[in-house]
C-alpha positions as CSV (number, residue, x, y, z in Angstrom):
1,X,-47.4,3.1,17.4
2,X,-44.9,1.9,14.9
3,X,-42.2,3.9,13.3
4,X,-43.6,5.0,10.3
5,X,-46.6,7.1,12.5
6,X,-44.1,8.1,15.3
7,X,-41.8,10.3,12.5
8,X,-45.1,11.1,10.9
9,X,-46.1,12.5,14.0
10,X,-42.7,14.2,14.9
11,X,-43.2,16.2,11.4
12,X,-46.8,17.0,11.9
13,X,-45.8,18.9,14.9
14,X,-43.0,20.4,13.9
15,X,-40.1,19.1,15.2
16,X,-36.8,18.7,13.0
17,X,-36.1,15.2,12.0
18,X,-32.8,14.1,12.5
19,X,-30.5,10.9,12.2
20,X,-30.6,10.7,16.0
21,X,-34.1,11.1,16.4
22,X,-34.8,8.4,13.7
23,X,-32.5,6.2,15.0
24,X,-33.7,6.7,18.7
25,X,-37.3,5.9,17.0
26,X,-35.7,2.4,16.0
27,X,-34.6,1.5,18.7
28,X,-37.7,1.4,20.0
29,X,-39.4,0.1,17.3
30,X,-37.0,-2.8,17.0
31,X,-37.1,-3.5,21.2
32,X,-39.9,-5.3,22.6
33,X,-40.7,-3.7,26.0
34,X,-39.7,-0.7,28.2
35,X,-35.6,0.6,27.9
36,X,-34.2,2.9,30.1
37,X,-32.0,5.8,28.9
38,X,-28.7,3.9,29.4
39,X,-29.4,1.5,27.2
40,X,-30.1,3.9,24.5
41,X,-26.9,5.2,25.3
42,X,-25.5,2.3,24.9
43,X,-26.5,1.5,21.4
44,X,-26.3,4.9,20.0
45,X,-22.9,5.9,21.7
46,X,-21.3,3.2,19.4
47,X,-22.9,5.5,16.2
48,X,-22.4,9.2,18.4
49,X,-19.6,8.9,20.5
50,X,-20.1,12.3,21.7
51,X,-23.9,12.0,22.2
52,X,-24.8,13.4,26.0
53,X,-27.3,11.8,28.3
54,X,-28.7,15.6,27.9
55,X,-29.1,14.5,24.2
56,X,-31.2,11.1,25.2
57,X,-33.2,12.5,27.9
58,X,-34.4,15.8,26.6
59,X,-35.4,13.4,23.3
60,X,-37.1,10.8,25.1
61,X,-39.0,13.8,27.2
62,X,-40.0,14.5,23.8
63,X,-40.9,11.9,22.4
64,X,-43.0,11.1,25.7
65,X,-44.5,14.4,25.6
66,X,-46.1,13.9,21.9
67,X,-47.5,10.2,23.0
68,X,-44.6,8.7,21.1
69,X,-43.1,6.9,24.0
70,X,-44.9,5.7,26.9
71,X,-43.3,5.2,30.6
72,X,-43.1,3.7,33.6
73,X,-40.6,3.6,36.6
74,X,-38.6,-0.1,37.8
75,X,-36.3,-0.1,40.3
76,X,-36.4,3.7,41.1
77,X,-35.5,4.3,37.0
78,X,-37.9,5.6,34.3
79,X,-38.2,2.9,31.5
80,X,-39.3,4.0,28.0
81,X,-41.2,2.1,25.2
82,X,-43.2,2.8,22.3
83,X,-46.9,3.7,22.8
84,X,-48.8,0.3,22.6
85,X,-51.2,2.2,20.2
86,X,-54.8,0.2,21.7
87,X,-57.4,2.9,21.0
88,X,-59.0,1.1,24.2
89,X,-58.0,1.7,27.8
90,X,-56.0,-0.8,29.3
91,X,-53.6,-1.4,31.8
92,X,-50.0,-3.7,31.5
93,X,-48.0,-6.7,33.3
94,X,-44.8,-5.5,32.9
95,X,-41.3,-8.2,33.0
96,X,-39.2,-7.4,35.7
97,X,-36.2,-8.8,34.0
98,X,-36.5,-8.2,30.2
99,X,-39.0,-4.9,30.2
100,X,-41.6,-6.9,28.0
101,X,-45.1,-6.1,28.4
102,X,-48.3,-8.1,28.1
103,X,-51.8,-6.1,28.3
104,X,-54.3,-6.4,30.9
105,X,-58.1,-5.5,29.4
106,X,-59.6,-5.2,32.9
107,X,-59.2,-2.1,34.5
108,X,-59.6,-2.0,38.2
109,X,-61.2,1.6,38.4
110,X,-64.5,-0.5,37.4
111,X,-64.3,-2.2,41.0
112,X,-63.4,1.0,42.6
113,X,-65.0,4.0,41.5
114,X,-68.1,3.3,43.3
115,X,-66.4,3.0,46.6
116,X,-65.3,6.9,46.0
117,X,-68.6,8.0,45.6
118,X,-68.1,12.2,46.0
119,X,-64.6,12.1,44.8
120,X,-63.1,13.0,41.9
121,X,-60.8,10.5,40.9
122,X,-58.9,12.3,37.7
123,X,-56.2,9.7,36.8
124,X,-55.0,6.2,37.3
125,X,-52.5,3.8,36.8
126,X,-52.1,0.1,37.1
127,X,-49.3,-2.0,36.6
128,X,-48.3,-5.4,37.3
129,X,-44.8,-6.6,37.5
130,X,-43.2,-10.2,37.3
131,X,-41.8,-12.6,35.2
132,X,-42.6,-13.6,31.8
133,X,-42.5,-17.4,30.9
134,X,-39.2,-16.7,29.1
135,X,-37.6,-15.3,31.8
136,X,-39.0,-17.4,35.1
């Protein structure tokens, strides 16, 4: 997903564009990895002084909602980032320290699945979590 298709997408739903919304869009397109709500607050308080973790939340729930952003929780906080965009399923390693992600073509279901042989399994999620070279 880049920035471009993500306010494409906002408009082809419906949703009102707005100079928050855009510039919540590129911060994510200019951030390389998952950010949690505080630092959105961060960079957009210094534009909105009056803008409301209400405001950043009920956006990025949004934007989550419509496939814009994608998720995933560190440390007991939900992390945000644009949608990777791969058409094919994969999983991520995820940076502990700077939220960068890598992606992981092997999928672990493949092993698994027929050890649940009756069930049915109806999602998964797999993620990895360390340090990237930059940051070990």
């Amino acid at each position: 997903m880049n920035l471009n298709e993500a306010l494409n997408l906002l408009k082809d739903e419906g949703y009102k564009f707005t100079d928050k919304r855009k510039d919540i869009l590129e911060f994510f397109a200019e951030e390389d990895g998952y950010r949690t709500a505080s630092d959105l607050w961060e960079k957009l308080s210094v534009k909105y002084p009056g803008i409301s973790y209400d405001t950043i939340y009920r956006n990025l729930h949004l934007f989550h909602d419509l496939h814009i952003l994608e998720s995933t929780e560190l440390d007991g906080e939900k992390h945000f980032r644009f949608s990777c965009g791969h058409e094919h399923h994969h999983h991520h390693f995820i940076c502990n320290n700077c939220g960068k992600t890598k992606s992981i073509e092997t999928c672990p279901m493949d092993f698994i699945q027929p050890k649940f042989q009756g069930y049915m399994i109806e999602s998964h999620k797999f993620e990895v979590y360390g340090l990237c070279p930059v940051c070990k």
